[in-house]
C-alpha positions in Angstrom: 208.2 -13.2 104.4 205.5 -10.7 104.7 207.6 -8.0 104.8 209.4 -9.1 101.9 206.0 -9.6 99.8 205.2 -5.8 100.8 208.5 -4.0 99.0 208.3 -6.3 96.3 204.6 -5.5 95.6 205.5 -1.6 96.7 208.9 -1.2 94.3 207.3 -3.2 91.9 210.7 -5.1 91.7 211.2 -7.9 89.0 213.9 -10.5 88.8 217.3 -10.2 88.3 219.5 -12.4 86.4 221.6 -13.0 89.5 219.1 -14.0 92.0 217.0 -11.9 94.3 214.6 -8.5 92.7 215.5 -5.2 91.7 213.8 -2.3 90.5 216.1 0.5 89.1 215.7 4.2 90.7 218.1 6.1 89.2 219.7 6.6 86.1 222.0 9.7 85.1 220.9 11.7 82.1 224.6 12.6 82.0 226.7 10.7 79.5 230.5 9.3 80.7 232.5 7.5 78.0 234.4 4.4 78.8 236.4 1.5 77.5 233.2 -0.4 76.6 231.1 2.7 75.1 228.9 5.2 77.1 227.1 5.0 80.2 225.7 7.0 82.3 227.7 8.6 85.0 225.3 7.1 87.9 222.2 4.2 88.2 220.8 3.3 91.6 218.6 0.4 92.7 216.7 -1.4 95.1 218.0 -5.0 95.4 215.7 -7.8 97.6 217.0 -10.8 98.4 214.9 -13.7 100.4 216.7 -16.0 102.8 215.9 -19.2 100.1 217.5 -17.1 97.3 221.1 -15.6 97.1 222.8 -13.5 94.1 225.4 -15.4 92.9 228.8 -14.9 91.5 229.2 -12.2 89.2 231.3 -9.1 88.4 230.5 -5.7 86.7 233.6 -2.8 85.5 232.3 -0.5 87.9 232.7 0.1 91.4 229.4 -0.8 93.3 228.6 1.0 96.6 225.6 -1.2 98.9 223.5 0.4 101.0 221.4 -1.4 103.9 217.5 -0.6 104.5 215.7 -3.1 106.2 215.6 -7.2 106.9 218.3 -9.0 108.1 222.3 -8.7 108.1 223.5 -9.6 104.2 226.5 -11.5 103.6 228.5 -10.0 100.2 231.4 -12.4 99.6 234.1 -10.2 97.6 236.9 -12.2 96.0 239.5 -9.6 95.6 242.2 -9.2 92.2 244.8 -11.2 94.5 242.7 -14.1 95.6 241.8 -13.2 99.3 238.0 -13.5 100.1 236.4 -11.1 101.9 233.0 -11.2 103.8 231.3 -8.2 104.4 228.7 -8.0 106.7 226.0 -5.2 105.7 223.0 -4.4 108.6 222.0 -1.7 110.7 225.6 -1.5 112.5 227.1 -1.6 108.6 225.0 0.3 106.6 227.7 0.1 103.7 229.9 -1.7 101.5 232.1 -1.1 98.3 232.6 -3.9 95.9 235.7 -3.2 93.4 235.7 -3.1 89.4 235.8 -6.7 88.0 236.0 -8.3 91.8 233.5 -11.3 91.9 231.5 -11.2 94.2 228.0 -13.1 95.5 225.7 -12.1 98.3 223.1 -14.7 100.9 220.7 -13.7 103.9 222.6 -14.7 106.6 219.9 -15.1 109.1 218.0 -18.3 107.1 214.4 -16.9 108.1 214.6 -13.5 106.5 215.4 -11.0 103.8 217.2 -7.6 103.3 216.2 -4.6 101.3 219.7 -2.6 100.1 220.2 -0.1 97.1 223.4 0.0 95.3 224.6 2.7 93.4 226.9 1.6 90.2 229.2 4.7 88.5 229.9 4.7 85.5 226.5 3.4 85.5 225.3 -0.2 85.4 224.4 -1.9 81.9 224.2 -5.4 81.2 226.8 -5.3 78.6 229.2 -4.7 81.9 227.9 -7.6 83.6 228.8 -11.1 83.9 227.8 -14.5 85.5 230.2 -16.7 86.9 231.7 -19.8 85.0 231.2 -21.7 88.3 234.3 -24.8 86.9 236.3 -21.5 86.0 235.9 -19.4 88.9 236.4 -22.5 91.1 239.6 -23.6 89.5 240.9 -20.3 89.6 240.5 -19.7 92.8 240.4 -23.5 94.3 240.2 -22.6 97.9 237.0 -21.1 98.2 235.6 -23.4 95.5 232.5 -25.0 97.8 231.8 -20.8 98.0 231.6 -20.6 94.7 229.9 -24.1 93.8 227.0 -23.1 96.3 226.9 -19.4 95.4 226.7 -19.7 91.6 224.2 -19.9 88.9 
């Protein structure tokens, strides 16, 4: 975990409510209105996640775009509007991934003796009013066949 210890010390990333660090980069000094009041039109992080840790289920009204930096391959697992789960695998051979407005969705290290360093982009930008944690009894009786998903990946 050295590696990990270095960007967390070098981003100065704290904790995020999901699981894992984050340190926000960016935020756009341009102003978009939307349904929930305005936002910026862009905010950027850096997001760490350690192979004991794992961001669980949650879902934000903006599209989120992941970008891959360093450690090992991340698993994002995307439940989409109609109930199919997707896995995305995010590494050096796939850099990138979009997650879709109001989509849960929950991310692990898949290699168990590592980390990964991505950045993800939200627009309209990211605020916490827009986020939300996963019931883990709702999501999982709404969506009953990836329930031990869920059950293990939530908060």
């Amino acid at each position: 975990m050295q590696l990990a210890t270095h960007w967390l010390e070098k981003l100065n990333m704290q904790p995020h409510p999901e699981g894992g660090f984050y340190v926000e980069t960016f935020r756009a000094n341009i102003l978009v209105e939307t349904e929930n009041g305005k936002r910026s039109a862009l905010t950027s992080i850096f997001y760490l996640l350690e192979k004991d840790n794992f961001s669980g289920f949650h879902r934000i009204k903006s599209p989120e775009l992941w970008y891959f930096h360093a450690g090992s391959t991340l698993l994002v697992h995307e439940i989409c509007a109609n109930g199919q789960l997707v896995t995305h695998e995010l590494n050096e051979q796939n850099p990138f991934v979009a997650i879709q407005p109001t989509h849960w969705f929950a991310a692990e290290v898949a290699n168990q003796n590592g980390y990964v360093l991505v950045s993800c982009a939200v627009a309209p930008g990211f605020d916490f009013t827009d986020f939300e944690m996963a019931d883990v009894d709702i999501l999982s009786n709404t969506h009953p066949k990836h329930e031990k998903l869920v059950r293990r990946l939530s908060r």
